[in-house]
N, C-alpha and C positions, 0 to 999 in steps of 0.2 A: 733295645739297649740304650742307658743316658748316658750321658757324656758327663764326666763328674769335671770340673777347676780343679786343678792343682795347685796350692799355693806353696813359694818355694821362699822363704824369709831370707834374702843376701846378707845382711848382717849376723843371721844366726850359724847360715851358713859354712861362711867365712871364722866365726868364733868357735864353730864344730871341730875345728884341725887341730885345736888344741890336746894336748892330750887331758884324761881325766882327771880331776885335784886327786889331793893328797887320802880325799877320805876311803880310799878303796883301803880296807886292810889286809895286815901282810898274810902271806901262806900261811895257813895251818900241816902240819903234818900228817894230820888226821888220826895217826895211831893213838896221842896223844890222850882225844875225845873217845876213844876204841873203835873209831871209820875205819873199816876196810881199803879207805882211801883216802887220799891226799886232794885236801878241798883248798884251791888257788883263784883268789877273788884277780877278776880279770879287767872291769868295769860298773861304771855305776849309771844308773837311768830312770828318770822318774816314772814310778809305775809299771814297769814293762810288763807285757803282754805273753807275748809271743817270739820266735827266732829259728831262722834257718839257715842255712850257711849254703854259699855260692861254691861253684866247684874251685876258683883259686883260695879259696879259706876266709875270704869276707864274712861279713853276718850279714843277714836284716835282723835287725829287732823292733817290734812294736811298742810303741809308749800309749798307756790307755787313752789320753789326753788328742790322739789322732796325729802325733808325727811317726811315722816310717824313716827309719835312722840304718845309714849304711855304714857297720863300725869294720874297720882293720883288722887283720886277721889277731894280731895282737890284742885288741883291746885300746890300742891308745888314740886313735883318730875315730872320731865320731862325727858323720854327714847328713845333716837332713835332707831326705831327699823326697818327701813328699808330705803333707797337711792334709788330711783326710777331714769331709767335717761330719764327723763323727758326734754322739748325744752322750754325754759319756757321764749322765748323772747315773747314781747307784753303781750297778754290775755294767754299766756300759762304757762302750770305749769303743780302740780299734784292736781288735783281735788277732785271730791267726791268720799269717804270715806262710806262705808255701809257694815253693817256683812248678811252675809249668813241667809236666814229664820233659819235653821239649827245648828246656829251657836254650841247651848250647847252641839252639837254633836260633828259637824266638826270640826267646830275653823276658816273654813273661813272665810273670809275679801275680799272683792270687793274694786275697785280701778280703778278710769279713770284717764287719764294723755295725755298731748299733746308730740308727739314725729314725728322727723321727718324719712323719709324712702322715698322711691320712688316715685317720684311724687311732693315733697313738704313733705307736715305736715297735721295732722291730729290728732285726737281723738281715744286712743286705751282703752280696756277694759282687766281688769287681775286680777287674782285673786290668795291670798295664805294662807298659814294657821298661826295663830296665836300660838307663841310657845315658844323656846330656842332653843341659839344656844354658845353653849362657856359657859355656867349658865346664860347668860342673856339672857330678852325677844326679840323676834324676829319675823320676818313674813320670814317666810320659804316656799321655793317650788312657789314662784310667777311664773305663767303664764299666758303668751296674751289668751283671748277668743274671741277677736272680737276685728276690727279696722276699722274704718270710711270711704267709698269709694265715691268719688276716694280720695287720697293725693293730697294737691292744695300748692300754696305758700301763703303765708301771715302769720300775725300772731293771728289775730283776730278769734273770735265767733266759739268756739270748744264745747262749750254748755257741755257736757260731767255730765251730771246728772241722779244717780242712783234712782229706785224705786223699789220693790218686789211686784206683785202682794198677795193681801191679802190672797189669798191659799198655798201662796208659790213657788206656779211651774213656774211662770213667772218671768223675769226680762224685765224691762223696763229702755229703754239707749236713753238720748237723744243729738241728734248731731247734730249742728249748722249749717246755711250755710256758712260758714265761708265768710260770706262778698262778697260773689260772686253772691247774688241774684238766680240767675235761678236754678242752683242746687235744691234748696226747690221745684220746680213745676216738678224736672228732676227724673221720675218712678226710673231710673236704679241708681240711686244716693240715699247714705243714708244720704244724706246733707239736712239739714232742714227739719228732720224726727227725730219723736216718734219710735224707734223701740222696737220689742216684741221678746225677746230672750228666749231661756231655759236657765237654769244654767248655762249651761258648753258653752254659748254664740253662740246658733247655732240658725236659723231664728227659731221661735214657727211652728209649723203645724197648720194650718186653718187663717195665719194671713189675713185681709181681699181684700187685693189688690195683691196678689201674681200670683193671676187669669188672673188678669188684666195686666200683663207683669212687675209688680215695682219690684224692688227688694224683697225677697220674705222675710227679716226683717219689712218691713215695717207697722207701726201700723196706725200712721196717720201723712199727710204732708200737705208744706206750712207754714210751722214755719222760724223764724228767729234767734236769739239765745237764746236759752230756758235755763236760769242759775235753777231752781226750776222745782221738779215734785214731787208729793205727793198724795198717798192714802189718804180718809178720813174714817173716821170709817166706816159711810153705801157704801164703795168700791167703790167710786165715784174718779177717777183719774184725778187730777187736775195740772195744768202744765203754769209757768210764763216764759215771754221770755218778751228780751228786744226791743222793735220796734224799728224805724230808727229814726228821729228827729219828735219827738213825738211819739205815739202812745204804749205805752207799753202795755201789755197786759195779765190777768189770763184769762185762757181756762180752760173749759170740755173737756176735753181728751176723743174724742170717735171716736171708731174704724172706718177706713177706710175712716175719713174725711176730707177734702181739707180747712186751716186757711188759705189760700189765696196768704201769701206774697211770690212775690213783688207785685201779680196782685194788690192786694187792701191790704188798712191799714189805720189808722187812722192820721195816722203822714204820715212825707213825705222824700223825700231823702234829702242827706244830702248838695248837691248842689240846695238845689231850687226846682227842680223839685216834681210836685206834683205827688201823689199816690191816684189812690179813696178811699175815706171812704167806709168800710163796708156798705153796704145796702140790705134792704129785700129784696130777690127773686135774689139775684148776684148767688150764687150756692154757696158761701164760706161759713165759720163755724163760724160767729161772735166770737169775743170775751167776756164773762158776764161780764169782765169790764176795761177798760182802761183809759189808765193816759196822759192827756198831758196838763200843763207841765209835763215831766217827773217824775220820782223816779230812773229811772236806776235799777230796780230787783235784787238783790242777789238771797240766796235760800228761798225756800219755804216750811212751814212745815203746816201741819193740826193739831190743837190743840186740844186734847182729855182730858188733867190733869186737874187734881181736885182744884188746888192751887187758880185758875182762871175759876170757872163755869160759869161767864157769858161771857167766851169767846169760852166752848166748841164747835167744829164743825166747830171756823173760823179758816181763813187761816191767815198765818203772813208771812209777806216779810220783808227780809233786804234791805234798799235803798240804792245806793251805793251814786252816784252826789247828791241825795235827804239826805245823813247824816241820816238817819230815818230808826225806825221799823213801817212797814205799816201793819193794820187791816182789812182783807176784811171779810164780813157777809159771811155765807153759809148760805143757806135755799133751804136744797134739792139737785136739782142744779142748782141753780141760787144763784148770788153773786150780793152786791153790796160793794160800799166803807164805811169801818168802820173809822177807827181811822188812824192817822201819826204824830207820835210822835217823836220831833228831836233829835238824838244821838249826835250829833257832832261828828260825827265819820262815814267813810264811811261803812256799814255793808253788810259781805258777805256770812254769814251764821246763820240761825233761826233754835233752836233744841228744844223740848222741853226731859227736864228730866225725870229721874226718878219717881219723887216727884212728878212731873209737874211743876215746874221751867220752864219758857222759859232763855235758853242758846242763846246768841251773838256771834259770833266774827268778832270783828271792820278787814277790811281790812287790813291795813297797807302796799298797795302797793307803796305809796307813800314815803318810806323811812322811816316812822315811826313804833313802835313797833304797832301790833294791839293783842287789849289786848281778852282775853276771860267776856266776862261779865255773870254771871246771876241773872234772874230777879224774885222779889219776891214779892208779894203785899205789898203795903204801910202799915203803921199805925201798 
């Protein structure tokens, strides 16, 4: 495992306590726009990422740029509490953000980010503890636990999304094929692979293709870049990636099965060239449902909160080119298409609260501030 630097900027610091300017705009109503909900901009952040929320109502949120920012539960105090050095040209940065099962013990924090090293670039995994350092808050003691094989160049589809199995003892890391296609079918490659980790980011024991010569992380392959992965309450692991020109697609995540791409997909490449569609009896893992036109996928969260019961048990996606929060049904495990309601805003992360609030945040890679929104039912 490395020992990564933390860098902690005291002046930026110190300038963090302020609350956010004026540009956050005011509530919407939502009925207004015809949302089922009440959209209340909470925060503003350049680029953010990713965001989880601590058990007293904190956030972390991720800036692509490599700060780690600890905001108030309110939205108004924003702390940097960590500098990740992160490679963050193109789709790179620092990504998904997730505490430890453990955390009311540990104080860890998990943490993917794209960084280059030998080879090119790739998707690393790290982890540290939530704390002080000088009297202010800080993530201390970060280290690498795992990093994406092999390093390639480019700068695209690093996938890099965290999930905890529901017992705890598992982690699940997903990493992209960064754009190079074959990787995803290649055993010895964790490229365009579900991997199944322990804690401390070493392959799981019993994972189901390790037999079979693939790397011995691997949980299931054939993915393309997988931005969402999410438990649902009855342990049912569900996981969205973005497809090539067309084909997006949420999966069942189940062990040791081959999602095909590039052999097959619903969409096609981005020159022309066509890709087969999924079909019965191919040997691949269909997808329960996909999109073309597009949505472009952000993250993905399984909704359990009380605030919204007739949406417990489905899934929510942020869209990104789509501007939209997207609604898919769960039943069991099979999914189909709910609801797509337009943000104006490209969105790249779906959280649900507390309370059960469902939590935004608008992209803003585009040069613009991307704000934190949360959503609360209408009327």
């Amino acid at each position: 495992m490395r020992k990564l630097r933390v860098i902690l900027p005291a002046a930026a610091l110190l300038a963090a306590c302020n609350p956010p300017s004026g540009a956050v705009a005011q509530e919407n109503a939502g009925t207004a726009a015809g949302l089922p909900f009440r959209v209340t901009p909470v925060a503003d952040f350049d680029a953010p990422w990713a965001m989880t929320f601590l058990p007293d109502g904190q956030m972390l949120v991720t800036e692509k740029a490599g700060t780690l920012l600890l905001v108030s539960a309110g939205g108004k105090q924003k702390h940097p509490i960590a500098t990740l050095p992160v490679d963050s040209a193109g789709q790179g940065g620092l990504m998904d953000v997730v505490l430890a099962p453990d955390f009311a013990r540990s104080k860890q924090v998990y943490l993917s980010y794209s960084a280059a090293g030998e080879g090119g670039k790739g998707v690393v995994l790290v982890r540290g503890v939530l704390g002080a350092q000088g009297g202010h808050p800080a993530l201390t003691g970060i280290t690498e636990l795992f990093r994406a094989t092999p390093f390639v160049s480019g700068n695209g589809h690093y996938s890099g999304r965290i999930a905890f199995s529901p017992d705890g003892k598992y982690l699940f890391f997903t990493n992209g094929e960064r754009q190079k296609f074959d990787p995803a079918q290649d055993p010895k490659a964790t490229l365009g692979k579900v991997l199944r980790l322990t804690l401390d980011g070493k392959p799981a024991q019993g994972n189901p293709l390790a037999a079979q010569g693939f790397h011995p992380a691997v949980w299931s392959y054939g993915h393309r870049n997988l931005l969402g992965i999410a438990f649902d309450a009855k342990g049912n692991l569900w996981e969205q990636e973005m497809g090539p020109k067309g084909g997006d697609e949420v999966n069942l995540v189940l062990p040791g099965k081959n999602y095909g791409y590039p052999k097959v997909s619903n969409g096609s490449h981005y020159d022309g060239r066509d890709i087969p569609d999924h079909a019965p009896g191919d040997g691949f893992e269909a997808p329960k449902v996909w999109w073309n036109p597009v949505i472009s996928p952000g993250g993905l969260m399984a909704y359990s909160g009380k605030l919204f019961p007739q949406w417990q048990g489905d899934l929510f996606i942020g869209g990104l080119s789509s501007q939209s929060l997207v609604r898919v049904h769960v039943d069991g495990t099979n999914a189909k298409k709910g609801d797509q309601w337009p943000m104006g805003a490209r969105i790249r992360e779906v959280e649900q609260g507390p309370d059960g609030a469902i939590w935004l945040l608008e992209d803003g890679d585009d040069g613009s501030q991307g704000r934190l929104l949360r959503l609360t039912p209408a009327g």
